[in-house]
N, C-alpha and C positions, 0 to 999 in steps of 0.2 A: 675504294674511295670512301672517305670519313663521311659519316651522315650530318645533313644539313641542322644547325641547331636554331631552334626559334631564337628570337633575338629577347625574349622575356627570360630563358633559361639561363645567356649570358649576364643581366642582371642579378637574377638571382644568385649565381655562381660570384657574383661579383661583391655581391652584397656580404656574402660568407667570408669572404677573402679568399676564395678558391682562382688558380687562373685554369680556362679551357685550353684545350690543347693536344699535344701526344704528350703522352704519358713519359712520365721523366722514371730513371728508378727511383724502385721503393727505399725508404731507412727505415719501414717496419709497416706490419701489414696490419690486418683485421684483427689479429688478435691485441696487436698496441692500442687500438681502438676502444677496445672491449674493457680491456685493464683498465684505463683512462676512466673510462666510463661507469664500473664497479665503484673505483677508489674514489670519483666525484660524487655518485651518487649516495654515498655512503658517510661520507663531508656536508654533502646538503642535510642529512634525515639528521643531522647534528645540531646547525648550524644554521638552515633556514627559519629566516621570518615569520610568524603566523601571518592568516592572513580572514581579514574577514570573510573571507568565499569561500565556498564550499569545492567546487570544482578541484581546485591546487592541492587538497590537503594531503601528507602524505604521513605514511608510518613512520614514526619517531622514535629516535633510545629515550629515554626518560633522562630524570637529572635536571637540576640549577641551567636554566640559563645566563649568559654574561654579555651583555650589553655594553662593559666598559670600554672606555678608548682602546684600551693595552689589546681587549680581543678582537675591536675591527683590526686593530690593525697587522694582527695575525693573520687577519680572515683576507685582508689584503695580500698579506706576503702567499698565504695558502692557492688564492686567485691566481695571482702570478703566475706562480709555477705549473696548476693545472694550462693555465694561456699558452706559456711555453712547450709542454707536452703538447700539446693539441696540434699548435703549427709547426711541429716538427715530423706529424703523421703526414705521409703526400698517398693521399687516398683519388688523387683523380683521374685512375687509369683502374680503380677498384669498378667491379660490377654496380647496377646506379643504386641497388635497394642499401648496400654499404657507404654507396658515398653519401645517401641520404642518410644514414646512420652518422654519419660523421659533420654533418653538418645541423642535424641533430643536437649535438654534445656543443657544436660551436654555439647555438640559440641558449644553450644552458647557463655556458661561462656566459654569456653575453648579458643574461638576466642577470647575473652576479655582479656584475660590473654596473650594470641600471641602478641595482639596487646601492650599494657602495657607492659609489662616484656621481653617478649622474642624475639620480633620482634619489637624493642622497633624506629619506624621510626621516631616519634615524637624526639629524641635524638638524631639520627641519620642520618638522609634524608632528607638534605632539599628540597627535590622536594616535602615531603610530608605537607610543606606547601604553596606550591605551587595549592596542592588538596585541600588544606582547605581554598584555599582565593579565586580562580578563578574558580577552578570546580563547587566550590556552584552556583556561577553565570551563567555558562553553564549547569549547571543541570534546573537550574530554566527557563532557554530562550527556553530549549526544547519542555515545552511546549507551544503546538502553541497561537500566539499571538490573537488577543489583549488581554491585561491584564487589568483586572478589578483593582481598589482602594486596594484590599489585598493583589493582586499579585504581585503589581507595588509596594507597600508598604515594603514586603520580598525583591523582587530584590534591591532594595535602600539599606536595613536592611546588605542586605550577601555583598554589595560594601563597605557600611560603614565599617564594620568589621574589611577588608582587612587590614589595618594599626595596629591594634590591636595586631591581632592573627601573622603578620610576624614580630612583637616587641617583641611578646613570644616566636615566633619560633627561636630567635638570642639568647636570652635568656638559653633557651632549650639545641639548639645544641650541644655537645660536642665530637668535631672532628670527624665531619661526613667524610667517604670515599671521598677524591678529586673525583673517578668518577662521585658519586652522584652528589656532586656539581657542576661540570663539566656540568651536563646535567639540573640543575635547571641555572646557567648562560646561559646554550645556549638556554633553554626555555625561559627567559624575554627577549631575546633580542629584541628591537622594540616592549616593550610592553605598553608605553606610546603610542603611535600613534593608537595602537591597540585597548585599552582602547577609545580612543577616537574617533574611526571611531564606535566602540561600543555603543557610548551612543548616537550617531549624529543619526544613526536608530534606535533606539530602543526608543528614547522618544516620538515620533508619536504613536508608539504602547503600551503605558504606559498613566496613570495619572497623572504622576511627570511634576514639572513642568521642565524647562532648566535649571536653576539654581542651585535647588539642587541637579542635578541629575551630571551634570556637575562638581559641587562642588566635591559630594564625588571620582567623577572618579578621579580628580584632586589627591585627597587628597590617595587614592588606587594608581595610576601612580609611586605619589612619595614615596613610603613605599614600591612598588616592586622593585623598581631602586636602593633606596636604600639597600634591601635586597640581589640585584642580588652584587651591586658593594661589600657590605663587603663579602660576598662571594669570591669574586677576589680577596680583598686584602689575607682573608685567605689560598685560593687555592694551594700555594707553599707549604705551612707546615702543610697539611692535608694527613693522611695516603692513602698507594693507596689500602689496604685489601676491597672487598667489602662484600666476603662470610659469608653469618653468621654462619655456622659452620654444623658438623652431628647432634648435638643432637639437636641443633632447628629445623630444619627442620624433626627430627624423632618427637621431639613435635607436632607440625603439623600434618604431615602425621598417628599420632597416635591418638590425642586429637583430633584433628580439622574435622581432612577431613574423620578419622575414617576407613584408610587405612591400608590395613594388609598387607604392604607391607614394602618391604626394598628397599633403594635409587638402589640397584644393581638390584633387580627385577623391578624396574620401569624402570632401565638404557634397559635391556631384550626384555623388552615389547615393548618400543618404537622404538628400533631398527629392530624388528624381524617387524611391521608395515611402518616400514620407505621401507624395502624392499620390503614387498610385494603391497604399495604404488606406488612403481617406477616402479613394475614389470607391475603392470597391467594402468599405464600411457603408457607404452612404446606400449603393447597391444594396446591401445586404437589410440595411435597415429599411426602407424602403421595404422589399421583398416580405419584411415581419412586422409592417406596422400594423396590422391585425390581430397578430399572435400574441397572447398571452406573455408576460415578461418571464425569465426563470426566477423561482422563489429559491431561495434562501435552503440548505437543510436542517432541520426543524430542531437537530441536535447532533452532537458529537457524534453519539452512536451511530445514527443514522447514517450520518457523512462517512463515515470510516467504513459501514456494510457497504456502501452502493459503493467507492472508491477499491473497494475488492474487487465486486463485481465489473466494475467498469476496468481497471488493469485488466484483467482475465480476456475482456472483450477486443481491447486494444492488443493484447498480444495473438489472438486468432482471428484477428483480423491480417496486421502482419501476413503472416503465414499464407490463411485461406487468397490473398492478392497478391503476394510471390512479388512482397514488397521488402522483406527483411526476413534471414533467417534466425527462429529464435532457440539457440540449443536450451535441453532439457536441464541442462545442472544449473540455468540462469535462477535467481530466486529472482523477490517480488519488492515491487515498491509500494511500502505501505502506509498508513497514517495511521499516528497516534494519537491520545490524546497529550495536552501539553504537560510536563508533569512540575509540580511547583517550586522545584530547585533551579531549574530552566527556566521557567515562565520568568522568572527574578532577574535575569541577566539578560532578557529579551532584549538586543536591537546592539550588542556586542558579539554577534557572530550569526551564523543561518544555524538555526537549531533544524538539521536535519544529518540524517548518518548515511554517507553513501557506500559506506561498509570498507571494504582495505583489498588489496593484495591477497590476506592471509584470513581472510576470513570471507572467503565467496560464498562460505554454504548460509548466512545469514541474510536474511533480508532489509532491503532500504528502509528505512525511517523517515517520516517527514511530521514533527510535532506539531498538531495544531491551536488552536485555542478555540472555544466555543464558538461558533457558526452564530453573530450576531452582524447587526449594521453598523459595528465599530471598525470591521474588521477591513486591513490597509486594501489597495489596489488588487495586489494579483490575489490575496486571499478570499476577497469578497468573492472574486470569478471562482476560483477554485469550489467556495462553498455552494456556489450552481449549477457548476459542471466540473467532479474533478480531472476530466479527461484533459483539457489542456494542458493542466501543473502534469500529468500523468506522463504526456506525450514529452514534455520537453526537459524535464526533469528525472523520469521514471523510465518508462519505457514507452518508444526507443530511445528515450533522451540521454542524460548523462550516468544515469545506473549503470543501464545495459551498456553505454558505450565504454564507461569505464572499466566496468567487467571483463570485458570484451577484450581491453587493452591490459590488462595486470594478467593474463591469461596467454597475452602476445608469445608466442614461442622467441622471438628478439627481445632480451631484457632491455635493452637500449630504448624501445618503443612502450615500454610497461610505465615511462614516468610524464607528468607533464612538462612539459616545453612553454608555451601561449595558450590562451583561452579562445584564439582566431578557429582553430579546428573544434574545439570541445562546444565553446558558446554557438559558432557555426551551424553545429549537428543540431544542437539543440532547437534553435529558430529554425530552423531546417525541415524539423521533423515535424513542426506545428502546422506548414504551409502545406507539405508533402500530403500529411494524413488529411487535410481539408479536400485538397484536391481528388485526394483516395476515394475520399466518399465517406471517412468516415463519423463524419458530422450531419449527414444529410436524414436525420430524423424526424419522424412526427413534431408539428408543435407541442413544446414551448420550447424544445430543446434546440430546433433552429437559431435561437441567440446566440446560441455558443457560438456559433460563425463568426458575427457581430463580436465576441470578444476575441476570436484570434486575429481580427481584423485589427482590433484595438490595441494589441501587443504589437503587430506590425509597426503600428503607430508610434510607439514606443520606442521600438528598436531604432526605428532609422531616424529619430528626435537623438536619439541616443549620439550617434555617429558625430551631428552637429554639436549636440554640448561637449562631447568627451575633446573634440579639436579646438571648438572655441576659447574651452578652459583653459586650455594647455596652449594654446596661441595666444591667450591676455585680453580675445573678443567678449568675454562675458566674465560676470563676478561670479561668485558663488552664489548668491542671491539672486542675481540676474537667470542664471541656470534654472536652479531653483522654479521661480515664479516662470520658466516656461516652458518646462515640463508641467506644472502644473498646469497652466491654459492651453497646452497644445495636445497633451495627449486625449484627453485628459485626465489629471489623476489627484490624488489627495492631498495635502500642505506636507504632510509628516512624509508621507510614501517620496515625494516631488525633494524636499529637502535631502532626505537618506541618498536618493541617486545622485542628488549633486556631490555633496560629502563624499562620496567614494569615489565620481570621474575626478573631481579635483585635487584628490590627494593620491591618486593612484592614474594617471594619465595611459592612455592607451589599452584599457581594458573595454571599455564600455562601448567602442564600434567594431568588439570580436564580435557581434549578433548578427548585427547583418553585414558587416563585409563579409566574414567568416561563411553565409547563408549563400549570399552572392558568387564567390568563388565557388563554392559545390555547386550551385546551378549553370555556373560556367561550364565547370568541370565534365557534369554530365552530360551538357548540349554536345562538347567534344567528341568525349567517348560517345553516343549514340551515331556523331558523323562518321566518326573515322570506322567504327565496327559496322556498323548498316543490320542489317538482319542481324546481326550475330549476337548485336548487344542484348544482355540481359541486364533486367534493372534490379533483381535481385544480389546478383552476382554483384555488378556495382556497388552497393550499398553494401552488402559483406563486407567490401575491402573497405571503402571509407568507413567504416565504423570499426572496423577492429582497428583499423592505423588509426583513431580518432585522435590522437594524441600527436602525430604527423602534419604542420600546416599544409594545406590543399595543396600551395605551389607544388614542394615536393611531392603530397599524392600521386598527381598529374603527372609532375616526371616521370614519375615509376612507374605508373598504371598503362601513360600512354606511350612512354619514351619520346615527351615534349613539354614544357611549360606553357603557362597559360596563366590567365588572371582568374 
């Protein structure tokens, strides 16, 4: 007798374009899969996006990129054909950890198509080349210097570019929203000087000699200026719509992110967490209103010693509570200080190195800037306790989960898919290790609570503006000003998150829905096992499938879907 399927599984299945059933014959097995999957992912390390997040980033060949019409529209015809491989694989009579695999590969074309067609930013945003001229550049200074003859050779390669790619992007555009542009003007601004406080340090820690390296900034300086200025002239008679609409965003959330959800159930989710967020801040605070507040560290140095010592702590703790296993070849998420070739390009990509595939034996980076009361939202926290940025970012956050995943003996599962699984873990791991115990210190350090309560805060704010935006409920500005009074948080930190949910729709409620699903996830597995469950065991698997949205987990884990 065929086993009974939750009625969430047929969704999901449905969503892929998969039908359930008995298994029809095969026209080509796992290994058609695998091929597919080699040949795409090897078109993406080509041909993808930058992107201002750190999470996504992947190993790239070097070389010009081309932004012209003539090569979307290759990249289209290239789309295609990968589409057509794909539904011609009938993987639904495959073991489930393969048929997860193959619908895997379908969330990847499915991005490709977001990206191209339906989220179409390249047409529309010119911040988003913005991300393709400068980010490349702070993507590449991330990792820590000095740069060998190859490195210094690409960093020169992605400045040359620059002039290129924002001639295609003029090109391109076709009356993009004034807010968008709004915020790609207020981004160049002072971006000649910036450019060139950029290359004045950076060429000591390079190959290049001053000349060329100077030359191309030069020649980058004048191609933003003037990108930023025809922007102005256009700005008056550019529409003010920025929302992309219900059914893109259902695209997404269906194709992409592989969510069985609807914008109102997401609206539910986040609100009913935004409250119980506030409820248990208000506890906490209460609980320390006696307690001394946490100060500030007093200096760089300082912060970066105790942020050693406090990783070290958070990883044997782990262990000693047979919460997470942490093998011995994992390195270490570290802090630096900022160095001033970076510092220059701050607030055009996350200056921190979460290392590669190909380079496990190095440790994480996370550059920071001098421990003052300048310093934005999550940085000021981090500069009182760095255990939180540790836990959700470091370890176990997205370091160790990444690791974790580029180590996957399935290559298929070594690449990113959504940020529903990765940002997940991450919020995940913040509430997890509270609950652990391991925030529960002597005063003054009890605040720290008090600020993971504050991030909750945050997250499921998050949920609500990332749908609002993208439903047409809120401006950019309107966003903006309420992340600012609701979390609460700074003008500059409060604008940066709207900027990015508005021009990049469906990223910004992977925190806590992503968070939500694994707490679902586990409540299952601990029913259905009874004794048997292990919460270490558990977490082993969701963390090395990190890269796997939960749905699937759950299929595999439990042989049942679930929310």
């Amino acid at each position: 007798m065929k086993k009974a399927v939750a009625p969430l599984l047929l969704v999901v299945l449905a969503l892929v374009g998969v039908p359930y059933g008995q298994a029809e014959p095969q026209t080509s097995g796992p290994a058609t899969l695998e091929k597919l999957a080699d040949d795409f992912w090897n078109w993406r390390a080509k041909y993808a996006p930058f992107s201002g997040d750190d999470v996504n980033r992947i190993e790239r060949l070097g070389g010009m990129r081309d932004w012209s019409h003539a090569a979307i529209d290759a990249h289209r015809k290239e789309l295609a054909e990968f589409e057509a491989r794909w539904k011609k694989i009938e993987g639904n009579g495959w073991p489930v950890p393969q048929q997860v695999d193959y619908r895997l590969i379908g969330s990847a074309l499915a991005r490709v198509r977001w990206e191209l067609e339906i989220n179409p930013r390249w047409k529309r945003d010119p911040t988003f080349y913005i991300e393709q001229t400068l980010t490349p550049v702070v993507e590449a200074l991330t990792v820590p210097a000095p740069y060998d003859a190859a490195r210094s050779r690409e960093i020169l390669t992605r400045i040359d570019n620059i002039p290129a790619i924002l001639q295609q992007g003029e090109a391109n555009l076709e009356k993009p929203p004034a807010p968008f542009a709004s915020v790609a003007i207020q981004g160049l601004e002072g971006v000649r000087d910036r450019l060139h406080k950029m290359a004045a340090s950076l060429r000591p820690a390079t190959t290049l000699n001053e000349k060329e390296l100077n030359g191309a900034t030069e020649h980058a300086a004048e191609a933003l200026e003037h990108f930023r200025a025809r922007l102005q002239e256009q700005l008056p008679s550019l529409p003010k719509e920025t929302a992309l609409g219900r059914d893109a965003y259902l695209f997404f959330l269906k194709n992409v992110a592989l969510l069985p959800y609807s914008p109102e159930e997401l609206l539910a989710m986040g609100r009913q967490e935004w409250n119980r967020a506030v409820a248990f801040e208000s506890y906490e605070q209460e609980r320390n209103r006696s307690v001394p507040t946490l100060a500030l560290a007093k200096d760089t140095e300082s912060w970066i010693k105790d942020a050693v010592a406090k990783e070290l702590s958070v990883r044997e703790f782990l262990e000693k509570h047979g919460i997470l296993s942490v093998p011995d070849w994992m390195q270490h998420y570290t802090l630096r200080p900022m160095p001033e070739y970076l510092h220059a390009l701050e607030g055009f990509g996350e200056t921190d190195d979460f290392t590669s595939a190909s380079r496990l034996k190095e440790n994480c980076v996370r550059y920071v800037d001098p421990p003052t009361g300048n310093l934005g939202y999550f940085w000021r926290a981090t500069a009182q306790d760095a255990r939180p940025i540790t836990v959700h970012e470091g370890i176990p956050g997205h370091y160790f989960q990444l690791c974790l995943s580029w180590k996957h003996e399935d290559p298929i599962r070594r690449h990113y898919y959504d940020s529903g699984s990765n940002e997940g873990i991450g919020f995940y791991a913040e509430e997890m290790m509270l609950q652990a115990g391991l925030f529960d210190d002597p005063a003054p350090a009890g605040h720290t609570r008090e600020i993971i309560y504050n991030f909750m805060r945050l997250r499921a704010l998050r949920v609500e503006v990332d749908v609002k935006l993208a439903l047409g409920q809120f401006t950019l500005e309107q966003a903006a000003k309420y992340l600012e009074q609701k979390v609460p948080m700074d003008p500059t930190t409060a604008r940066q998150e709207a900027i990015a949910f508005s021009t990049g729709p469906g990223q910004a409620i992977t925190y806590q829905i992503g968070k939500l699903q694994i707490t679902e996830f586990l409540a299952a597995a601990r029913m259905q096992q009874g004794e048997k469950f292990n919460l270490r065991a558990f977490h082993d698997f969701v963390w090395k499938n990190g890269n796997v949205p939960i749905a699937l987990q759950r299929w595999e884990y439990l042989g049942e879907a679930g929310r």
